[in-house]
C-alpha positions in Angstrom: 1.6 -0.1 63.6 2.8 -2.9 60.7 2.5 -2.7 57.1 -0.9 -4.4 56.0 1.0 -5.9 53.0 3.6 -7.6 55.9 2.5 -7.2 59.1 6.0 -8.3 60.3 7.5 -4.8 58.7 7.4 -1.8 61.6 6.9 1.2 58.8 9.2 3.4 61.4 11.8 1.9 60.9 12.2 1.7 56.6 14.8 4.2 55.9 16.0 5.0 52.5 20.0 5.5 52.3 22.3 7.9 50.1 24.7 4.9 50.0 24.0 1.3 49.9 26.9 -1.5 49.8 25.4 -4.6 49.7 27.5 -7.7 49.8 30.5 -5.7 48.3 28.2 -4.0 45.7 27.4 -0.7 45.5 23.6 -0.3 44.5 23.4 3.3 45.1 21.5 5.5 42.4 18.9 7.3 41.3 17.3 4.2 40.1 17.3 2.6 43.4 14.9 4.9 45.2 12.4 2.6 45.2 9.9 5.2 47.9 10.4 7.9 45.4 6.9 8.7 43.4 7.3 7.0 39.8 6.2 9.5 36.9 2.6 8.4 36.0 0.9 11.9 35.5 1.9 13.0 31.9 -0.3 10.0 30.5 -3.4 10.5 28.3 -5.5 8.5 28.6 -8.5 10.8 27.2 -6.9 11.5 24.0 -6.4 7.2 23.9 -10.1 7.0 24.7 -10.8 9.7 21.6 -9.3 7.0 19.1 -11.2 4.2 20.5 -14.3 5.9 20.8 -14.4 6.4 17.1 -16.1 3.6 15.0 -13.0 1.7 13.4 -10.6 2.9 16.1 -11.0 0.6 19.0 -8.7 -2.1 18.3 -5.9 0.9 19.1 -6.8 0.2 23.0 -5.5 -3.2 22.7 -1.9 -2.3 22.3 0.4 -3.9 25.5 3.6 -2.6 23.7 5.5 -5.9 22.5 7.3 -3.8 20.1 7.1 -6.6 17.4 5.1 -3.9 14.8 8.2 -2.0 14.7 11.2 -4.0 12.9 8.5 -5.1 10.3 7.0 -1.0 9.7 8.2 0.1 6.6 8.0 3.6 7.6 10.3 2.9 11.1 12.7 1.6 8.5 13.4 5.4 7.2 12.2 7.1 10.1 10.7 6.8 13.7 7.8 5.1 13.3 5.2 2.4 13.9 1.6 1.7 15.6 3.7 0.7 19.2 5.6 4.3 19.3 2.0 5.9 17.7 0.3 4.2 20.7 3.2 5.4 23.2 3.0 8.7 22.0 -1.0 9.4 22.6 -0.5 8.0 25.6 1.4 10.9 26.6 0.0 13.9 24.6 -0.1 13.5 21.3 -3.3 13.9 19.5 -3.7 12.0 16.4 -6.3 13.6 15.1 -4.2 16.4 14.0 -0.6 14.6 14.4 1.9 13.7 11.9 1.7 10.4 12.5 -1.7 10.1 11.3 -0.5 10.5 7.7 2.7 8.7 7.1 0.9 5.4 7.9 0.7 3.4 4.2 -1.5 0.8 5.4 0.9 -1.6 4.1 -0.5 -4.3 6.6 2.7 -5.5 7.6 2.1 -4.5 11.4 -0.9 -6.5 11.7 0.6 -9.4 10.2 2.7 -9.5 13.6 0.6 -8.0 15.8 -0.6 -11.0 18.7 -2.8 -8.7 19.5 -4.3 -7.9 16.7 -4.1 -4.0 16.4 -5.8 -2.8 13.3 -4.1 -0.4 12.0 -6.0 -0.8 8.7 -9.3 0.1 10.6 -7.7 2.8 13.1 -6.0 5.0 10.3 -8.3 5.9 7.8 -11.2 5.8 10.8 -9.5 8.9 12.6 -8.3 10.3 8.9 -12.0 10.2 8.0 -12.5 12.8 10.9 -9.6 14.4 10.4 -10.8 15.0 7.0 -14.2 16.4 8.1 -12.1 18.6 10.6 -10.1 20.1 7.8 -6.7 18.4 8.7 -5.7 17.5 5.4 -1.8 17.7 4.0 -2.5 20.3 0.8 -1.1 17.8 -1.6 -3.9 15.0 -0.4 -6.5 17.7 -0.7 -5.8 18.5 -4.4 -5.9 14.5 -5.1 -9.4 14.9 -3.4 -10.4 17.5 -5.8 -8.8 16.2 -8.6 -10.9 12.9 -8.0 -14.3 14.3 -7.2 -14.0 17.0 -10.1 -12.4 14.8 -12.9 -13.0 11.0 -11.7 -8.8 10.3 -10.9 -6.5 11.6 -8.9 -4.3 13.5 -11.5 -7.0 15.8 -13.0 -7.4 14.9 -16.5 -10.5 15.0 -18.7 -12.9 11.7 -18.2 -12.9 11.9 -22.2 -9.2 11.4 -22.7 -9.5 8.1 -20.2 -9.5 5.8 -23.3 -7.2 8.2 -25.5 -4.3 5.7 -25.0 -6.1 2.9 -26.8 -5.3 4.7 -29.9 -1.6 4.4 -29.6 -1.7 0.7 -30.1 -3.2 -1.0 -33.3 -4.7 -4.1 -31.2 -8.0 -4.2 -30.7 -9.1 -2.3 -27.0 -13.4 -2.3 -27.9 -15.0 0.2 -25.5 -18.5 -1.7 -23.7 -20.8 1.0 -24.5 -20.0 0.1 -28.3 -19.9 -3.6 -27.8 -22.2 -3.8 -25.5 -21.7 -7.4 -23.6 -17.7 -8.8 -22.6 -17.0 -12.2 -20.7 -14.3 -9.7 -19.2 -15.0 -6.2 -18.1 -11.1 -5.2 -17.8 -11.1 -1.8 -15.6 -8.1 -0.4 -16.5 -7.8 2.7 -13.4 -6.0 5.7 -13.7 -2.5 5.8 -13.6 -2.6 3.2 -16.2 -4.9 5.0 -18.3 -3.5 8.3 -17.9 0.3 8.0 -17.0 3.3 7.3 -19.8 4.5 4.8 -18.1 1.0 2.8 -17.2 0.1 3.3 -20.6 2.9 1.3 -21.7 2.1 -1.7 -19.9 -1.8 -0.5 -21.0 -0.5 -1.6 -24.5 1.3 -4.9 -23.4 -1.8 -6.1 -21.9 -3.8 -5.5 -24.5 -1.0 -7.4 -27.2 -1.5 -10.2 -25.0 -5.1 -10.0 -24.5 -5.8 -10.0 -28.3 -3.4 -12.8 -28.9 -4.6 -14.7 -26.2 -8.4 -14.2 -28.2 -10.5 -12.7 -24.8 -13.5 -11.4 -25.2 -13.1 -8.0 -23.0 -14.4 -4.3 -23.1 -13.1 -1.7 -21.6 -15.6 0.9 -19.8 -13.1 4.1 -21.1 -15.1 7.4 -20.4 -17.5 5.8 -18.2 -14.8 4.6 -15.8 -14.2 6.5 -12.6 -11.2 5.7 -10.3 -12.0 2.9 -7.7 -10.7 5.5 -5.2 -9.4 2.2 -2.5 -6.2 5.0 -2.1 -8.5 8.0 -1.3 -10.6 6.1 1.0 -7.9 4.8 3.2 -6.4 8.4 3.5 -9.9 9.4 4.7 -12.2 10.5 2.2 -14.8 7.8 2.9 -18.2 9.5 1.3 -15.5 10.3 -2.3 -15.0 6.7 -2.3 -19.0 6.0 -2.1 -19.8 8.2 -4.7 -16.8 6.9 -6.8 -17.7 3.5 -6.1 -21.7 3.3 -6.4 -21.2 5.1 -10.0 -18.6 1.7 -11.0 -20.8 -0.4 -9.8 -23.9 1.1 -11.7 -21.8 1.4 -14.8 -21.0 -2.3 -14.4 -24.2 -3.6 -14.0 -25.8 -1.6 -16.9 -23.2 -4.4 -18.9 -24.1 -7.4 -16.8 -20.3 -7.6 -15.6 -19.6 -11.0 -14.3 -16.2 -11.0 -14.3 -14.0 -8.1 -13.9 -10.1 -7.9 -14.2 -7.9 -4.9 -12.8 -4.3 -3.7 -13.6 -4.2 -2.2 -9.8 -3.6 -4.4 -6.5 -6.2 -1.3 -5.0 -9.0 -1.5 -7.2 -8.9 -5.5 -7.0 -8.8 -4.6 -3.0 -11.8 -2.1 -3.1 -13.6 -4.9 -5.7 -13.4 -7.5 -3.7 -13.7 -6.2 0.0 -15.4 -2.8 0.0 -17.7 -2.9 -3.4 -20.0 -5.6 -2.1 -21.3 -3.7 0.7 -22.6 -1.1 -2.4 -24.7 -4.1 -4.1 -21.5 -5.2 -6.2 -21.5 -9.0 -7.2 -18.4 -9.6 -9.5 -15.8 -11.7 -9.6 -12.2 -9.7 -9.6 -9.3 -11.1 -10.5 -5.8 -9.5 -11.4 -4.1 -9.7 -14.5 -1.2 -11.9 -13.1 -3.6 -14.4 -11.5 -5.8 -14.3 -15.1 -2.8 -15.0 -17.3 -0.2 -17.2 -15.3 -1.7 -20.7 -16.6 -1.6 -19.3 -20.4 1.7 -18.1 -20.9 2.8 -21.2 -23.0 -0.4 -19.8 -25.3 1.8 -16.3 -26.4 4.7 -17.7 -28.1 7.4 -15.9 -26.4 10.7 -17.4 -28.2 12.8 -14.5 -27.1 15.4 -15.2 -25.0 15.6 -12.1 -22.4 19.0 -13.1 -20.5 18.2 -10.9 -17.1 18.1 -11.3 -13.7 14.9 -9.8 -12.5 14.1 -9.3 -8.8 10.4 -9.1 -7.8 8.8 -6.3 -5.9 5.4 -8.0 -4.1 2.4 -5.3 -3.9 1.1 -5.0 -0.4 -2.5 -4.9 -1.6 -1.6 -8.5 -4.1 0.2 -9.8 -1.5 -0.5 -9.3 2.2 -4.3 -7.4 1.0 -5.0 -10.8 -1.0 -3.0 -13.2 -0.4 -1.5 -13.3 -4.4 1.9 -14.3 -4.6 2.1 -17.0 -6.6 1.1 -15.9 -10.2 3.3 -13.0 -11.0 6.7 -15.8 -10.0 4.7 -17.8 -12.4 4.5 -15.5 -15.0 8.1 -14.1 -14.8 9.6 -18.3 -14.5 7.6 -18.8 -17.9 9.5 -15.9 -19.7 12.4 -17.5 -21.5 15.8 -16.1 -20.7 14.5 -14.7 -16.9 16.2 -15.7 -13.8 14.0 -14.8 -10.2 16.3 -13.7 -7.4 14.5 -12.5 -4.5 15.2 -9.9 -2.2 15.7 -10.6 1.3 11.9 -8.7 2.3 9.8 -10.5 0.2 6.2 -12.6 0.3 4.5 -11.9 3.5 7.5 -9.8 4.3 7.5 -7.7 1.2 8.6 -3.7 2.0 6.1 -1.7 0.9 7.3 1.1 -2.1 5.4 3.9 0.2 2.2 4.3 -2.3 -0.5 2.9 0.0 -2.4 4.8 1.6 -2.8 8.1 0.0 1.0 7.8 0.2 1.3 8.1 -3.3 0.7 11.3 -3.4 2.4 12.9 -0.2 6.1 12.3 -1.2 6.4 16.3 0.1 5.0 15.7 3.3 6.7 12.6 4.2 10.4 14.3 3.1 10.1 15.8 6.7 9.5 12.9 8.4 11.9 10.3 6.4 15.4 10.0 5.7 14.9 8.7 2.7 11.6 7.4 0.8 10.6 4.1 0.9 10.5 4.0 -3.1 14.6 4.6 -2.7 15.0 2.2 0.1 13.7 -0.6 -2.0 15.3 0.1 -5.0 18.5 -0.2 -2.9 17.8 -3.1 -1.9 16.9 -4.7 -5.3 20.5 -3.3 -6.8 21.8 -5.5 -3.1 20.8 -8.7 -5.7 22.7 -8.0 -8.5 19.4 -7.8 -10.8 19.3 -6.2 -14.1 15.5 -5.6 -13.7 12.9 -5.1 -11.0 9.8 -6.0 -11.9 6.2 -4.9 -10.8 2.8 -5.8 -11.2 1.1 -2.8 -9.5 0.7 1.3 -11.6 2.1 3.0 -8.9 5.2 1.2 -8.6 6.5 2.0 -12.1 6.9 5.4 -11.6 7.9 5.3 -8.0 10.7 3.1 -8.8 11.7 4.7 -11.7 12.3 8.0 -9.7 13.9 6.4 -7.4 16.3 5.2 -9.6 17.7 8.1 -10.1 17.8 9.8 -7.0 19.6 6.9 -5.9 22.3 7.3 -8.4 21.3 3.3 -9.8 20.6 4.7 -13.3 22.3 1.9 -15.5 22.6 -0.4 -13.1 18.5 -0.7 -12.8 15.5 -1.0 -14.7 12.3 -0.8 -13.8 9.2 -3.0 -15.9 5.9 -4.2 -15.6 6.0 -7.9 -15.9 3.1 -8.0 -18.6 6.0 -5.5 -20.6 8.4 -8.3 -20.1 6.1 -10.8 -21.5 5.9 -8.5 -24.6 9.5 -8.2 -25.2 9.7 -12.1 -25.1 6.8 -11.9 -28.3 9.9 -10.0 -30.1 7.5 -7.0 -29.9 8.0 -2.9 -28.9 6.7 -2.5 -25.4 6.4 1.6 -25.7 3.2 3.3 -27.0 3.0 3.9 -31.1 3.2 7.7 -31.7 
């Protein structure tokens, strides 16, 4: 009898040998037992086929484990992470569905951004989160976010009535729509920058620069509900419907052409999720509105800081804005741009994305440091006085990270419309 594959081989007479010396070398080992059954039974592949299966998740089948995802996951830089080692690990027993894994993803989009393949882990993650949702699989902390959002209208639980309460701590002009009827800019402020000290205060820059810059805008104050991009991509999909088809109504009561957000997410949900709803605005972000106009706001003072810039995943990699907020900061007089070595395309994400905003308790046991404190280390690496933002969630983040980093005094955090402000010669925090 011979081998079919060589029919020049007698099968009787293959041996396998304890001790092999070939040519001088010895090539004996465990690894050289080439008739030896290789390991192929603990694979999944039915808990593989449960993620494809599911409407959003079938781009996760087309992983051939290059690896590349990994050195560019922000998440892997702190921890063990990534959509190639998420892949690997359902392929041998992990269910995602109620992993983990499933919630430590920010959706930065770096991963995809690499991928040759083209592994979505935008679709994938908030496809199986959605079910996860429905099954009850829910970190507590994202499940009082949900709450908060559905009951009050934003994610931290305050009154709908107090949404326009910060206008009052400023003596420019901030005209609500339902009193003024008719705007050639709907601005739609969101919630952190509504609600949260530190949101409010670049609330109040904007507006200074707004009202010098003579816009006709309105705010929708009360009648504003959260765009909810954040709660959608954590997996409350029919939240973010009801969230969104009530903006969009609002809007269109006003006959909202042009709309301009404070928050990277909302101009993402605007511009890629609201048109499915029936939405037909423009959105544009307050960098990209302002950077040909700075020469208009007379800033004379001379700020003498280096400032390094912190790119928003959902300005940047989301849509593609990079430009405008270097613009704005090169017009400020007195401001010299150093950029950290992760920036642009590259940008490291501050960990906010995602729902990941609000599960800095759930991913303490899965990090070895956050990824808010991981890029404020790296802005102190420049030798900047300031790092600057352009996104509500970063201000806070950053700030906090600050100090558990031990960098207080060496770093401070700003919006970039506060910076403009300070170059007016004006107070950037909130009038008591």
């Amino acid at each position: 009898m011979r081998s079919e594959r060589n029919p020049t081989v007698d099968p009787d007479r293959i041996v396998e040998k304890e001790h092999v010396v070939q040519e001088g070398m010895d090539i004996s080992g465990h690894w050289n037992r080439m008739f030896e059954q290789r390991v192929i039974w603990d694979y999944t592949p039915e808990l593989v086929d449960k993620v494809t299966d599911t409407a959003g998740g079938e781009s996760f089948g087309w992983c051939y484990q290059c690896a590349q995802c990994i050195p560019v996951c922000p998440v892997h830089v702190v921890g063990d992470y990534g959509p190639r080692r998420i892949v690997r690990r359902v392929q041998t027993g992990e269910d995602l569905f109620n992993a983990p894994d499933l919630w430590q993803c920010t959706t930065c989009m770096n991963c995809l951004r690499v991928c040759p393949k083209e592994v979505d882990m935008l679709q994938i993650m908030p496809a199986v989160r959605q079910q996860a949702v429905l099954d009850g699989y829910v970190p507590e902390e994202l499940q009082a976010v949900f709450k908060n959002t559905l009951d009050y209208g934003n994610p931290m639980g305050e009154s709908p009535k107090k949404r326009h309460a910060w206008t009052k701590k400023t003596s420019h002009d901030v005209p609500l729509l339902k009193d003024k009827k008719k705007a050639d800019i709907v601005w739609f402020v969101e919630c952190y920058p509504s609600y949260h000290p530190r949101g409010v205060d670049a609330s109040i820059a904007l507006a200074r620069v707004l009202n010098h810059l003579n816009v006709d805008f309105g705010i929708l104050g009360p009648e504003e509900k959260c765009s909810c991009d954040s709660q959608r991509l954590a997996g409350e999909q029919g939240l973010f419907e009801e969230c969104a088809e009530h903006n969009i109504k609002v809007l269109k009561k006003y006959k909202t052409r042009t709309v301009m957000v404070t928050d990277p997410h909302a101009l993402n949900a605007f511009r890629k999720e609201y048109p499915a709803l029936g939405a037909k605005f423009e959105t544009i972000h307050y960098t990209t509105f302002l950077q040909d106009r700075m020469e208009e706001l007379g800033m004379t003072k001379d700020l003498g800081v280096r400032v390094t810039f912190h790119d928003p995943c959902y300005l940047g990699r989301h849509d593609g804005e990079y430009e405008a907020p270097r613009k704005m900061l090169a017009s400020i007089p007195g401001v010299e741009l150093t950029e950290m070595g992760r920036c642009k395309e590259n940008s490291y994400c501050c960990g906010g994305g995602g729902g990941g905003m609000w599960l800095d308790g759930f991913m303490s046991d899965h990090v070895s440091m956050r990824l808010s404190e991981e890029r404020v280390v790296e802005a102190v690496e420049t030798g900047a006085d300031v790092l600057a933002v352009c996104c509500p969630y970063e201000v806070s983040r950053f700030e906090d990270a600050v100090k558990s980093t031990g960098n207080e005094g060496k770093l401070v955090v700003k919006d970039i419309i506060e910076l403009v402000v300070e170059s007016m010669g004006e107070e950037i925090t909130a009038e008591s």
